[in-house]
C-alpha positions as CSV (number, residue, x, y, z in Angstrom):
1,X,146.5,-139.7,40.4
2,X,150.0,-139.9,40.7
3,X,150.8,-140.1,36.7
4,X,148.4,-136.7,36.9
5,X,150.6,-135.4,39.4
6,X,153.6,-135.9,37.9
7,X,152.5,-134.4,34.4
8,X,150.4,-131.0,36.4
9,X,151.7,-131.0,39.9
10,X,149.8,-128.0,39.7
11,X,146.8,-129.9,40.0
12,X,147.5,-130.4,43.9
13,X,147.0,-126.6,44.7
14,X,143.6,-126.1,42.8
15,X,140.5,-125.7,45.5
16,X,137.1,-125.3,44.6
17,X,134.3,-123.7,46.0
18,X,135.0,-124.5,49.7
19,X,138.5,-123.6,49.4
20,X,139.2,-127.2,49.5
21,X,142.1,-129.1,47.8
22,X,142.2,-132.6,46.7
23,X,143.8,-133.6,49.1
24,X,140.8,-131.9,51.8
25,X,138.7,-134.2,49.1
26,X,140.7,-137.1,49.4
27,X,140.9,-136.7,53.1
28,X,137.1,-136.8,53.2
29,X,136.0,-139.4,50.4
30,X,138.3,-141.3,52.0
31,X,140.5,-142.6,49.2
32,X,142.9,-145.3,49.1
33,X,146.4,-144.5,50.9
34,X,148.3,-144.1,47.9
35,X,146.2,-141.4,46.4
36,X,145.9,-139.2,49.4
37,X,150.0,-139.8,50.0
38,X,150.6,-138.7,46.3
39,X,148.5,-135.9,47.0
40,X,150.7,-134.8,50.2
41,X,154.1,-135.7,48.5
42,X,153.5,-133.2,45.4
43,X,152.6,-130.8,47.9
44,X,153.3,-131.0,51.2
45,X,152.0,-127.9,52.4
46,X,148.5,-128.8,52.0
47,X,148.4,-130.3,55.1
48,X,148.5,-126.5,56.4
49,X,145.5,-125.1,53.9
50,X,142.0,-124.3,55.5
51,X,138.9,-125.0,53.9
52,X,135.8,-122.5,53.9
53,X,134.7,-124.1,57.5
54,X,138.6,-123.6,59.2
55,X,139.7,-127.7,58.5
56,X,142.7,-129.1,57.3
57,X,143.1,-131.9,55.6
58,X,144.5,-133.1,59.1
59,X,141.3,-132.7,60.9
60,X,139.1,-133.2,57.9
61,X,141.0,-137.0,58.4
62,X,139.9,-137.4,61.9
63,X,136.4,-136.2,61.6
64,X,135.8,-138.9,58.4
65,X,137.4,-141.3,60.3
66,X,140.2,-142.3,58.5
67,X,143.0,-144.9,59.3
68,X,145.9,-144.4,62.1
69,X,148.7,-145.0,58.9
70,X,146.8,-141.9,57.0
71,X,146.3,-139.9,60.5
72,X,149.8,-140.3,61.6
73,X,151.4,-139.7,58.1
74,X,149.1,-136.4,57.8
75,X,150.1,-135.9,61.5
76,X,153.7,-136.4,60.8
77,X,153.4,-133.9,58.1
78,X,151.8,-131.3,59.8
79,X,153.9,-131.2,62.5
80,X,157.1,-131.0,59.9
81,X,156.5,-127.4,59.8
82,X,157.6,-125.3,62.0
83,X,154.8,-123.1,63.3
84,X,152.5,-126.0,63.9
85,X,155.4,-127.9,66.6
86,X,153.5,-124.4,69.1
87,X,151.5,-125.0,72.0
88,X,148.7,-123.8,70.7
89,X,148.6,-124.9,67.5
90,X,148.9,-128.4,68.4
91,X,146.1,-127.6,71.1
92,X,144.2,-126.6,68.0
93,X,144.0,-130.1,67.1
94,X,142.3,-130.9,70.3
95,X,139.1,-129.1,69.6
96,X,136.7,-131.7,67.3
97,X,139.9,-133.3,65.7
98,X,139.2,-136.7,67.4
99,X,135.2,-136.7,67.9
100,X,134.8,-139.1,65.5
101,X,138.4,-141.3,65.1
102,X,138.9,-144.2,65.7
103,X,140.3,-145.6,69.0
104,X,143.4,-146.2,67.7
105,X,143.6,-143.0,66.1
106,X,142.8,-141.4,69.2
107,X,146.1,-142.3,71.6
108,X,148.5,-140.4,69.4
109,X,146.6,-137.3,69.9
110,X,146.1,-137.9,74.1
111,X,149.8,-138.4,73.8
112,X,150.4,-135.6,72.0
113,X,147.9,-133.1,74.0
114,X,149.4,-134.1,77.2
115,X,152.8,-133.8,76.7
116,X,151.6,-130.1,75.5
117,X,150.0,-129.7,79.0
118,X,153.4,-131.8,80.7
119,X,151.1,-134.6,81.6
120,X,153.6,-136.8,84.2
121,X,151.4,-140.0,83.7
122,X,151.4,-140.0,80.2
123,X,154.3,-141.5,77.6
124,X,157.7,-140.2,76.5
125,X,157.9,-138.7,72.9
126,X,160.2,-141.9,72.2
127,X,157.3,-144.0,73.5
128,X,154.4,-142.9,71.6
């Protein structure tokens, strides 16, 4: 994938029926690390697109249960753009993102929620 890239980085942006990239598709057929973070270093702002159905590669992640190094590199990448660091886009996240992740997957995103709603109990950003 990544020699692909490199000669049609083009190939990133393409979406097909369900107005979903490759890297929705790797998201969601769950492919190794390496081909998802190709994917999301040729183009980064995928992590933004929506699919027909309103996912991003982000939540289509979560929902097909990926692993906490994917989630929180996807995460970390999201969040690297500006309009998504808002209350309520983060908050976004919180409706069916984590349904189906795993545990450890999970925590992040409590973190992350409650420091949106100024949880006391819960973790300093330096912590999580």
């Amino acid at each position: 994938v990544a020699a692909l890239l490199e000669v049609w980085p083009d190939a990133a942006k393409e979406k097909d029926r369900y107005q979903s990239t490759p890297l929705h598709l790797s998201c969601y057929k769950r492919t190794p690390l390496e081909v998802t973070a190709a994917l999301l270093e040729c183009w980064p702002e995928a992590v933004k697109e929506k699919g027909n159905f309103g996912r991003t590669p982000l939540r289509m992640a979560c929902l097909c249960g990926a692993s906490l190094v994917l989630t929180s590199l996807m995460l970390k990448k999201w969040l690297s753009f500006k309009e998504n660091r808002t209350k309520s886009a983060i908050m976004s996240l919180q409706r069916g993102t984590t349904v189906y992740a795993d545990d450890a997957v999970k925590v992040p995103f409590s973190h992350l929620f409650a420091l949106c709603n100024k949880d006391e109990d819960n973790p300093s950003p330096n912590e999580i």
